[in-house]
C-alpha positions as CSV (number, residue, x, y, z in Angstrom):
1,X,115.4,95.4,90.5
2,X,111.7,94.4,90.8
3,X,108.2,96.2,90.9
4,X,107.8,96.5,94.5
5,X,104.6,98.4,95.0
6,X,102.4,101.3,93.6
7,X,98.6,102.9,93.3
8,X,96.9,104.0,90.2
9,X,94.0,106.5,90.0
10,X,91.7,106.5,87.3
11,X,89.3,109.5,86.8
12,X,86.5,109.4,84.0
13,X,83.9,111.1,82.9
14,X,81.5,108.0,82.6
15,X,81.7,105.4,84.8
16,X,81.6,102.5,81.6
17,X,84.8,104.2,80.3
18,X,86.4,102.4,82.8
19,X,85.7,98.7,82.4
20,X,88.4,98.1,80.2
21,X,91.1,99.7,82.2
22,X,89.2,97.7,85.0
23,X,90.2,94.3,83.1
24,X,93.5,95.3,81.9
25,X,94.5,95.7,86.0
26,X,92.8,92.2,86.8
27,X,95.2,90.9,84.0
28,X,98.2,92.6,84.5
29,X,98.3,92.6,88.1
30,X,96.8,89.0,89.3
31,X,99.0,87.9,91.6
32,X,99.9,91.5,93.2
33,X,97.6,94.2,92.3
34,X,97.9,97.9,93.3
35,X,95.8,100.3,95.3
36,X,93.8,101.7,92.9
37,X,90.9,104.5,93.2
38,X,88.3,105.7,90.5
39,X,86.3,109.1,90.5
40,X,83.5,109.7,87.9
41,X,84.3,113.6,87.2
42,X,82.3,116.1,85.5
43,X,85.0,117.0,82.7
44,X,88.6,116.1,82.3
45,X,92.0,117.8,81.3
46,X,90.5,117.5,77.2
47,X,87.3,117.8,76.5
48,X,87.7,115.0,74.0
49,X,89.6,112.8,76.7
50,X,87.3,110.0,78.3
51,X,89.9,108.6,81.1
52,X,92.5,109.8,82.9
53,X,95.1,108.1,84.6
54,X,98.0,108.2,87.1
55,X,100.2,106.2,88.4
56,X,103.1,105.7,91.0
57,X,105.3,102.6,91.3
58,X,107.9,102.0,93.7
59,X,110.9,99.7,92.8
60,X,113.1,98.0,94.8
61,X,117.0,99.3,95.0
C-alpha cells in the first residue's frame, strides 16, 4: 500500500498563520503534492485556534 492521492484545506484566521504549514507542504510533498485550498476566515472552531486543517488521502488497495 502507497499514498496514492489526496487535498488538504487550510482555513485561518490571518493569512501569515499559514506560511509555515505552507512550507511544511513544499517539504513533505515535493515530488507529489496535493490539491490544497486556503480561506482567510473571520473566526475558527476555538477562539484561541489560529489554523485549521483538513485533510483526505486516498491509498491504494
Amino acid at each position: 500500500m502507497g499514498f496514492a492521492s489526496g487535498a488538504i484545506g487550510t482555513m485561518t484566521r490571518r493569512c501569515s498563520a499559514a506560511g509555515p504549514q505552507a512550507w511544511a507542504l513544499r517539504e513533505d510533498f515535493a515530488a507529489h503534492p496535493p490539491a490544497s485550498t486556503g480561506v482567510q476566515v473571520s473566526c475558527l472552531t476555538h477562539p484561541d485556534f489560529l489554523i485549521e486543517m483538513a485533510a483526505i488521502a486516498v491509498i491504494e488497495a
